[in-house]
N, C-alpha and C positions, 0 to 999 in steps of 0.2 A: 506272828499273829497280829492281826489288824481290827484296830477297835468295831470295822463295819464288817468284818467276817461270823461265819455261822458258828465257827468254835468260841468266840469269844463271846459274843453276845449271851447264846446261849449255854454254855458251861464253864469256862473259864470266870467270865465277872460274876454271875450266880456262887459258884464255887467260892472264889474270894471273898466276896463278901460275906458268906456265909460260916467261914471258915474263920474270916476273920472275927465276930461276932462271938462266934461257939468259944473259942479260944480266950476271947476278953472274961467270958464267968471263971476263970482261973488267974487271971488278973490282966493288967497290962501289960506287963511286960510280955506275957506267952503272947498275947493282940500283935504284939508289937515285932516279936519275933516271927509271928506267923504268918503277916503280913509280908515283911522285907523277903520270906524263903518265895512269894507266891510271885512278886515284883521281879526277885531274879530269875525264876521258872519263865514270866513272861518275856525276861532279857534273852535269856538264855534260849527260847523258843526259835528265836531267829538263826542264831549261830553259836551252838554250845562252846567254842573254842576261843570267841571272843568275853565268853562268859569269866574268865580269869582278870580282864583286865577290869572292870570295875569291883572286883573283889579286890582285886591289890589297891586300885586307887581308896577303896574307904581304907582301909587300912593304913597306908601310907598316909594320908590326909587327918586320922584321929588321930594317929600318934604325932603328928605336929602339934594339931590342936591343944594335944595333952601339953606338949613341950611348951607352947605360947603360954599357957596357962599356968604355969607351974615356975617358970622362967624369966628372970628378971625383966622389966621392960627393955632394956638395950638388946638382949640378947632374944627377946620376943620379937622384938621389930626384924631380927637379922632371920632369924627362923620365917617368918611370918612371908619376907621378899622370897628367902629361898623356897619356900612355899610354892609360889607362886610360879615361879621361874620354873620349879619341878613340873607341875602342872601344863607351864607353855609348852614346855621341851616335847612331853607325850604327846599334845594335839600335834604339835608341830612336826615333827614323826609319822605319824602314821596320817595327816594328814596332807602334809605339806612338803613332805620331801621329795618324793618324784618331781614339783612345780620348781621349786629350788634348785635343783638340779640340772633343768632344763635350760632354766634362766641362767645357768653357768655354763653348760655346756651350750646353750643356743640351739637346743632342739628341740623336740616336738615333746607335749609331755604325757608320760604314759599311765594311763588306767591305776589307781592305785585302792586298796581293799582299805576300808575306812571303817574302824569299829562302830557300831552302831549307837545315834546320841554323842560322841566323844564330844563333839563341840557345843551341847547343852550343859554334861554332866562338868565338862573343866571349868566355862561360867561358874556354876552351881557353886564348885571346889571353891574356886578361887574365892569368890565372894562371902563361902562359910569360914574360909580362914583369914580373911582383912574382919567380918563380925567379933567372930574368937579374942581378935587383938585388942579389939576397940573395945569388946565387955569384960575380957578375960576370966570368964564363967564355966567352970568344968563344966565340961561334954560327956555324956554316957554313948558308950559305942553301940547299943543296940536302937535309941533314938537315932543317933546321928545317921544309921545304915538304912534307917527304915526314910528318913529327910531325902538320901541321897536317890534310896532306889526305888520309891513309891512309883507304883507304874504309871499312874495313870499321865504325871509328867514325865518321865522319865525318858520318851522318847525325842518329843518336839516342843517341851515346853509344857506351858509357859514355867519360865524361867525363873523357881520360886525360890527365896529368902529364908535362910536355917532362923531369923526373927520371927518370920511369919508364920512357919511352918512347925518350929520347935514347940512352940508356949501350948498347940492344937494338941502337938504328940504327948504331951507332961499330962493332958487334962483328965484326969478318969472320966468324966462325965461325958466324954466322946465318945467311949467307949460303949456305948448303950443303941441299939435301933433308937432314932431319930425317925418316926414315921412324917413328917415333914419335909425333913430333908431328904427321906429315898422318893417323895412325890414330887418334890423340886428337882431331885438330882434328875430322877428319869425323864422329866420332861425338857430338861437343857441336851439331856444326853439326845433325845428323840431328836430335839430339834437342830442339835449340831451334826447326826446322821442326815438328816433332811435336806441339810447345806453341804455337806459332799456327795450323796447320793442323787438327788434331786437336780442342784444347781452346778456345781465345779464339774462333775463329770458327764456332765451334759455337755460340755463346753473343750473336754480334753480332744474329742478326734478330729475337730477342726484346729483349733489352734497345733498340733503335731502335726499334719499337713501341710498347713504352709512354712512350721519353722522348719520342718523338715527338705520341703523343699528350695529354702534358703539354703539351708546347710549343704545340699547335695548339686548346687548352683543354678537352680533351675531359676526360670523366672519370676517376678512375684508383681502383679501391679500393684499399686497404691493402694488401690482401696482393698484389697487380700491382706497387702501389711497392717496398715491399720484395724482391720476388721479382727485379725487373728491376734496383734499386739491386744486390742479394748478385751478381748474374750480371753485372755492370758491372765490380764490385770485382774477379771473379773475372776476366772477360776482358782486364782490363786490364793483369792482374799477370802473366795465362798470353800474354798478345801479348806486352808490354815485354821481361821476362823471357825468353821467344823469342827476342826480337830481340836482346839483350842475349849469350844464347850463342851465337847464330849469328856476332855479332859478335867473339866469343873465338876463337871455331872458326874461322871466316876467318882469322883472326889466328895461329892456332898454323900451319897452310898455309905460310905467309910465316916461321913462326919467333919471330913477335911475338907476345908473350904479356899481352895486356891484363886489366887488373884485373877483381875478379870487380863484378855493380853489384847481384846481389840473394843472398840469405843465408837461403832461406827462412821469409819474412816475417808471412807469414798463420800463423806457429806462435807468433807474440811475444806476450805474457801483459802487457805493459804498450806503452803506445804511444812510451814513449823508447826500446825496446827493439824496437819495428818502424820506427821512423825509422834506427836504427844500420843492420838489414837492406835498408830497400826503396829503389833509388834510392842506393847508398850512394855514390856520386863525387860524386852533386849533396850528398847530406846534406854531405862533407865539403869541397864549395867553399863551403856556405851558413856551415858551420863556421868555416873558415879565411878568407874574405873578407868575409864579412857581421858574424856572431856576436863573434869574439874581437876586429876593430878597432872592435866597439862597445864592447868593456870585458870579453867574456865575462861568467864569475861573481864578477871580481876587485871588484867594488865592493858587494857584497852582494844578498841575496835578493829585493829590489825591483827593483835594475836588470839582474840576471840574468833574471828573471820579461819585462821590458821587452825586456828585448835580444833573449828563446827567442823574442817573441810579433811582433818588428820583423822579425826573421829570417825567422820563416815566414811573413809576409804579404811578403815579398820574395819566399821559392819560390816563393808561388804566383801575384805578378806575370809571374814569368817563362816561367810555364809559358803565358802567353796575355793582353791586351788585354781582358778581362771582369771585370764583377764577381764572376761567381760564382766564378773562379781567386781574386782576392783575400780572398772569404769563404772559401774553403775555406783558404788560406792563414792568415785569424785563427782558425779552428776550429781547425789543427792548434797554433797558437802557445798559444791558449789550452787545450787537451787537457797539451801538453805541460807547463805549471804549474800545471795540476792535477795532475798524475801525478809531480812533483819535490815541491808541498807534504806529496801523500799520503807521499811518501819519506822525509823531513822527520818528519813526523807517527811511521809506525810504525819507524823507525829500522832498524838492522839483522837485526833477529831475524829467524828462520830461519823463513817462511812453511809456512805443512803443505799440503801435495797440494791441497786441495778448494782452497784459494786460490787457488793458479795458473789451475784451471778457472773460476773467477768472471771471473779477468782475464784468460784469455782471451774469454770475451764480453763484456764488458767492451771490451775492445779493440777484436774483430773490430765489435763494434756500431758502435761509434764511428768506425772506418776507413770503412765502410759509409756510413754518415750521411755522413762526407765526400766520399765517391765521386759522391752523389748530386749535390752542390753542382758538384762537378769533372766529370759528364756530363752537366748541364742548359744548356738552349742560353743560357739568362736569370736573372735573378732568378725574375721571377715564373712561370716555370716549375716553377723550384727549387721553390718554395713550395706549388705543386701536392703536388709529390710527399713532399714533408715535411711537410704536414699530412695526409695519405692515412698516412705512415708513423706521424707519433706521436698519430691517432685510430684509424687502419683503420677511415676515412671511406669511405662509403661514398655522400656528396653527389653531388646531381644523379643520384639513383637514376631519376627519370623517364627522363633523359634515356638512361639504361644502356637502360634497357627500353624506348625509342621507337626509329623505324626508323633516328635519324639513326647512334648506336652500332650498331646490327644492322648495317645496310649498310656503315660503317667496319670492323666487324670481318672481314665476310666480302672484302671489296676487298682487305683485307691476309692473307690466305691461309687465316683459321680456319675448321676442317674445319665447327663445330659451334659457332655464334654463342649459341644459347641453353645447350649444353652449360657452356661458357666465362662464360656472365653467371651460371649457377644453382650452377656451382661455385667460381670463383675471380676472378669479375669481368671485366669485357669485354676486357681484354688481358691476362692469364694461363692458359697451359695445364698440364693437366699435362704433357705432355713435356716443355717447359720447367722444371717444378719437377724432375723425375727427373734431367736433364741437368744443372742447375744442384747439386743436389744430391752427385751423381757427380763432379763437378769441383772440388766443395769436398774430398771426402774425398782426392781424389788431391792437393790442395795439401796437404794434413793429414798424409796416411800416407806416401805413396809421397816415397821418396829426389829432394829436388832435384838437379837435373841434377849443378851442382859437388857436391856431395854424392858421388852416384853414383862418378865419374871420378875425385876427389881430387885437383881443381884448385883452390889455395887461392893463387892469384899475389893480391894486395894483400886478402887477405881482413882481414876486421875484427879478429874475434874468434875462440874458437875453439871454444865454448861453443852454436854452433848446431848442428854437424854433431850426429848422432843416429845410434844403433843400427838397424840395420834387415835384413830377412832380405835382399835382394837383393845377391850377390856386386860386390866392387869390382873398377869398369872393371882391363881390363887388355889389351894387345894380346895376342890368341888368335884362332884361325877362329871360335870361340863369340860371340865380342861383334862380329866381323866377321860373321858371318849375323844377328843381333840389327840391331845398326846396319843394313845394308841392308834387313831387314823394315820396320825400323820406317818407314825414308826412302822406300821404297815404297808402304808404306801412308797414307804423308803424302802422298805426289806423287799418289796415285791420285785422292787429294779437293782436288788444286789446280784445282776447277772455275771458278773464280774468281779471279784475284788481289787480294785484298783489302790495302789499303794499312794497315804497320802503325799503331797507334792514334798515336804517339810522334812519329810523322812531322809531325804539325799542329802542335807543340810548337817 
């Protein structure tokens, strides 16, 4: 079931909430139980069979909890590791073992069935039992069950805090309609439909064309790689991001107020200052469980530089069983000390205007480039399209102009196969460039969603929001005919439901 599907829209999140509500006049706990059954129905919607394994995980996970808490510190701490450890074991398993095995055997590696969420929900785990340690505060199991498996995270994020999350569950006063909060939640939720339906999926059957025909070795020129890497960066940030409000907006429905996970990112002038914005629950579990137990900056500028660049080849293990996750992961570790030494280097002084705009492309390039590594099916895909990027190769030009490219291009929908080879190479159009173009300026100019609303629930900083003509949200009939146009015109182009990108993750 998919937040922008017709079942869920319309009777599943009515239903829950509704359900959930009726249940609270009986108190919290039935809220609370009645919830956590409607989360796992939504889990379990996808594939009833994988539905045991986050019933054992809460289970196995509280009764540590119980143990930390009840158990000396020495013997808290040893619980607490093995905790954790249990928890790697299971990702590591069903995520990671066909890739391991490969890399020992030195073959090729094969398709493996990946329980759905595993690599959000073991974050989660893990981070609720290092909390556990650190308060040693009894846990009640029908809270904890409902932290674990609230749907509206529970798929792709964002990556919320049994701190943040718990003190919301405990509050009776949550437990009442919120008519504020269900005009605020709907209108985040409209408007993060808006940014997958609208924007990312406008942008998905070009970018699959050319990654596609890297993958299948076909030619690509320069400005196809490029053009399909910017429209990749770009659909990935307007899905996620979707997904991400939608998932807030659910959440205010219920009363729950989850953290924000993007800070309009695509506008950061240095890349430690889009890692703060994009993904921000994962930057700060990589921070808090990765980063700082390897030493952070406490031991100096060499094993700071070690620790940014072990960090992010860790994000980007997690995001997937491939190399190119893992190179994209050393790209961004090593981005990131480049971008600390240059800081180092020009020290504080107060940068002038033209600067910012260098680092912002600067930036955006570099994010780009990494996008390319992060949507390539392989290595040597990868390498397709990054050597097209940094010659605007235009290699295997026979092959552009023989019938084998013609008949690929026209098989995959273009109007105008010679149009397309004489102006922008065998898989770039211009509606694609116009589209792609459009979608950058709107990341650029137009008010991010939290922006809009002035929703700053676990915001970073405060230094992203920006001036802008568009009036802030506020409940009126004005933003209620707004919101329902906008949800309208998103629902009108649900011809498809397209699963969002995050979901593979």
């Amino acid at each position: 079931m998919l937040f922008n599907s017709i079942e869920f829209i319309f009777l599943f999140l009515p239903a829950a909430v509704a359900l959930h509500f009726y249940t609270a006049r009986y108190g919290r706990l039935a809220a609370v139980t009645a919830t956590t059954c409607s989360s796992l129905l939504f889990y379990g919607w996808w594939n009833p069979s994988f539905l045991l394994l986050p019933l054992s995980s809460i289970l196995v996970n509280f009764c540590l909890a119980r143990a930390i808490v009840t158990e000396t510190p020495a013997r808290a701490s040893h619980i607490t590791i093995a905790g954790i450890f249990l928890n790697l074991v299971v990702l590591v398993y069903f995520k990671y073992a066909n890739f391991l095995l490969a890399v020992v055997e030195n073959t090729s590696v094969a398709a493996q069935d990946v329980p759905l969420a595993l690599s959000f929900t073991t974050f989660v785990q893990i981070a609720f039992l290092t909390e556990v340690w650190h308060a040693r505060r009894r846990v009640h199991l029908p809270d904890y069950a409902l932290f674990v498996s609230l749907f509206p995270h529970l798929i792709a994020g964002p990556i919320v805090r049994w701190n943040e999350l718990s003190p919301q569950i405990e509050d009776p006063s949550r437990f009442k309609p919120n008519l504020h909060n269900i005009a605020l939640g709907l209108t985040i939720f409209s408007l993060g439909l808006a940014k997958k339906v609208l924007l990312a999926d406008s942008l998905s059957g070009h970018v699959a064309r050319v990654f596609d025909a890297a993958a299948n070795g076909l030619p690509v020129t320069g400005l196809a790689a490029w053009g399909a890497s910017v429209a990749y960066s770009l659909q990935l940030y307007f899905d996620f991001s979707g997904y991400s409000d939608m998932a807030v907006g659910i959440g205010l429905l219920f009363n729950f107020e989850l953290p924000i996970n993007f800070a309009a990112p695509l506008r950061a002038t240095s890349i430690i200052e889009l890692w703060r914005r994009w993904h921000i629950t994962l930057s700060r579990f990589l921070r808090d469980f990765v980063y700082i137990p390897l030493g952070g900056n406490a031991h100096g500028p060499w094993w700071r530089a070690f620790n940014l660049f072990l960090t992010m080849v860790v994000g980007g293990l997690w995001h997937g069983a491939n190399w190119t996750f893992i190179a994209w992961g050393a790209l961004q570790g090593f981005l990131l000390i480049l971008n600390h030494a240059w800081r180092v280097l020009v020290g504080e002084r107060k940068q002038p205007p033209w600067a910012n705009g260098i680092g912002w492309v600067l930036t955006f390039v570099s994010f780009v480039v990494g996008m390319t590594l992060f949507r390539s099916a392989n290595i040597s895909s990868a390498a397709v399209m990054l050597k097209a990027m940094a010659c605007l190769d235009t290699a295997g030009a026979d092959v552009v102009l023989g019938a084998t490219a013609d008949s690929w291009g026209i098989k995959h929908g273009y109007i105008s196969a010679d149009f397309v080879r004489i102006w922008f190479g065998n898989t770039w159009t211009m509606v694609a460039t116009v589209n792609t173009v459009a979608v950058l300026l709107i990341a650029l100019l137009v008010p991010d969603t939290m922006e809009l609303v002035g929703y700053r629930i676990g915001e970073p900083h405060a230094d992203w929001r920006r001036r802008h003509l568009l009036p802030k949200w506020r409940p009126s009939l004005g933003w209620a005919f707004v919101t329902f146009c906008l949800f309208a015109v998103a629902f009108a182009n649900l011809n498809s439901f397209s699963e969002f990108l995050y979901y593979q993750f």
